[in-house]
N, C-alpha and C positions, 0 to 999 in steps of 0.2 A: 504494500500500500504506500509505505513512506517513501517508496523510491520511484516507484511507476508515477504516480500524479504527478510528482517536481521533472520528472521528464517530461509533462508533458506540459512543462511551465508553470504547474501550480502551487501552491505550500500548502503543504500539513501537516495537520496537528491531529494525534489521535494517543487519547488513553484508555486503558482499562483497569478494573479493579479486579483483584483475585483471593482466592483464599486468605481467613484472616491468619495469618503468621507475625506480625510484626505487631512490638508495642509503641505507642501513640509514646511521646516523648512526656517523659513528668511521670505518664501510667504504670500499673503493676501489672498486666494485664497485655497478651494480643488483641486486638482489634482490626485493625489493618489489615489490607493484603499487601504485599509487593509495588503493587500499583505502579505500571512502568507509561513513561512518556515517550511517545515517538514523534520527532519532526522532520520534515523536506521541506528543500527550496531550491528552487533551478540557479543556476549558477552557469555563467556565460564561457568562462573558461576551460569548463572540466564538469566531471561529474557531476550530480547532484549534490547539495551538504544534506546528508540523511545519517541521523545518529536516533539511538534511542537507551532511556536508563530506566531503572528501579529507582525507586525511591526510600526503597532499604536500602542499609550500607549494604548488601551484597546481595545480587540474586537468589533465589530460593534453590533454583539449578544448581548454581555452583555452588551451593551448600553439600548436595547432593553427588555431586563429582566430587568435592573433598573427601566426602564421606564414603564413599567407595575406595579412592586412590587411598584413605589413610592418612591425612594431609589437616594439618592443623591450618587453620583460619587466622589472619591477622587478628590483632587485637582490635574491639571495638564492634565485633561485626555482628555477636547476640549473647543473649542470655540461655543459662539452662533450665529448667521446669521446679528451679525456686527462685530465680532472678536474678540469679549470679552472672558475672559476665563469665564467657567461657570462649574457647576460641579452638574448642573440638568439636566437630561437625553433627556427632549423634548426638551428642547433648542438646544440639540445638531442636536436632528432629525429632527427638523423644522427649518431646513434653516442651520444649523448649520454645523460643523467640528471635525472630532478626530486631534487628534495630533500626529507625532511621537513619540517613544518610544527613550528616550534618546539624543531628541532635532536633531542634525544634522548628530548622527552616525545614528539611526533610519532611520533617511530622507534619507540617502545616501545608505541604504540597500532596501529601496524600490524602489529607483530608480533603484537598481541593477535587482531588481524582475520583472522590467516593461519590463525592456531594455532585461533579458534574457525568461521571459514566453510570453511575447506580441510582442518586437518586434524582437527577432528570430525564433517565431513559428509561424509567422502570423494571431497572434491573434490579438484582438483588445486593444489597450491601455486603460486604467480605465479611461480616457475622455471620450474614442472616442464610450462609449453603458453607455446608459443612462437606470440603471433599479432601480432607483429608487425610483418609484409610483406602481414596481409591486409587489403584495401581497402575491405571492407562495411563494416557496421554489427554483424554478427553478434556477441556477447558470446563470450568464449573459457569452457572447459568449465572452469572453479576451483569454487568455491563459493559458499554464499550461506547464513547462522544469522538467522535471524527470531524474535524472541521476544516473545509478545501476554500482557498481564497483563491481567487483571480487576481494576482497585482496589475492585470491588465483595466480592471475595474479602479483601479485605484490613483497614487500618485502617476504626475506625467511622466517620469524616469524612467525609463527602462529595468526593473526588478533583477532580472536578472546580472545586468550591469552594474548594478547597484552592488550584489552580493559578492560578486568576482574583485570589484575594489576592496570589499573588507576582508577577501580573502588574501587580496596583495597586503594590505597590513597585517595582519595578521605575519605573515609570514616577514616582512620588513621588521618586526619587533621579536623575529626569534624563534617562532610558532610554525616549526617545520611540517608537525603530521598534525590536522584535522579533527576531530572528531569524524567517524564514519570511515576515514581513509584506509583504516586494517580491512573492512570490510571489500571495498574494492582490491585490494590488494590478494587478499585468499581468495575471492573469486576467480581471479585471471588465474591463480594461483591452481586451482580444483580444476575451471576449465582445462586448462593446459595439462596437469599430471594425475587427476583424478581425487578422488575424494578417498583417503587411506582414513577405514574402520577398523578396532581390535575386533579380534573375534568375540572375544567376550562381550564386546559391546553391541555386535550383531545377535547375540544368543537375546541379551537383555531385551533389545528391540520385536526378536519375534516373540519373546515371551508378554511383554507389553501386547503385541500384539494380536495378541490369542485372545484379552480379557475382551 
């Protein structure tokens, strides 16, 4: 989504809210889900700028890959199921919590994400669906707010020209790689030599895919 529209000139903005795993900052408690942001916008010189984050200090994923691989967690990244901070990955997932990303500006953007994917679209708030005993892949029923602009409706400048200047500063103050730029980079990367799976990680996925 984020990268198809901005090629085709347009910006977006899309979130969603998920599972609650994460505690609101100040609280004792998860509440939250992950709640990740995604944006695009066309850009004159090069690809698209298309990046997307969590609004926990770490995706719930890469909770999940640590926690396989054995791989302890920086500090800061959740608590364990008394509220301790911990920086072992099953602790987090057995009973456990991520944290916002940046203490209470974090918190305060995912409550932005509840309030405008769940509860303007009628979806479910990351309380109110409980999927977290189930073993798919399947996304739990919350929400999701998508918003596509035309900058062609907008200022008389050319948008895209617009963004390709601030990507020359950008880069003039020192700001070699982007946000989004690994992303292009492992594409050309997979096109060219293929997409290398462990096996173990193909077992995982047909087993996922049996439920």
């Amino acid at each position: 989504m984020s990268n198809r529209l901005p090629s085709r000139g347009l910006v977006a903005l899309s979130m969603v809210n998920s599972m609650t795993c994460v505690v609101p900052h100040g609280a004792r408690q998860p509440l939250f889900g992950t709640n990740p942001i995604a944006f695009g916008a066309p850009r004159a010189g090069g690809e698209p700028i298309v990046f997307d984050l969590a609004t926990s200090a770490i995706a719930h994923g890469d909770v999940q890959i640590a926690a396989r691989e054995g791989r302890l967690l920086p500090a800061g990244m959740g608590v364990d199921r008394d509220g301790l901070p911990t920086q072992e990955p099953r602790a987090i997932l057995d009973g456990g919590a991520l944290l916002p990303f940046g203490g209470h500006k974090g918190s305060a953007l995912s409550m932005m994400v509840e309030l405008l994917a769940a509860g303007l679209t009628g979806g479910n708030f990351s309380f109110e669906f409980d999927w977290s005993k189930h073993p798919g892949a399947q996304t739990p029923w919350t929400g999701q707010l998508l918003i596509v602009i035309d900058p062609d409706k907008g200022a008389g400048q050319h948008f895209a020209q617009r963004s390709e200047e601030l990507v020359r500063q950008l880069h003039g103050v020192g700001q070699e790689r982007l946000p989004g730029d690994r992303r292009y980079l492992e594409r050309a990367r997979s096109m060219a030599h293929g997409i290398v799976i462990a096996q173990a990680d193909i077992e995982r996925l047909q087993e996922l895919a049996g439920h």
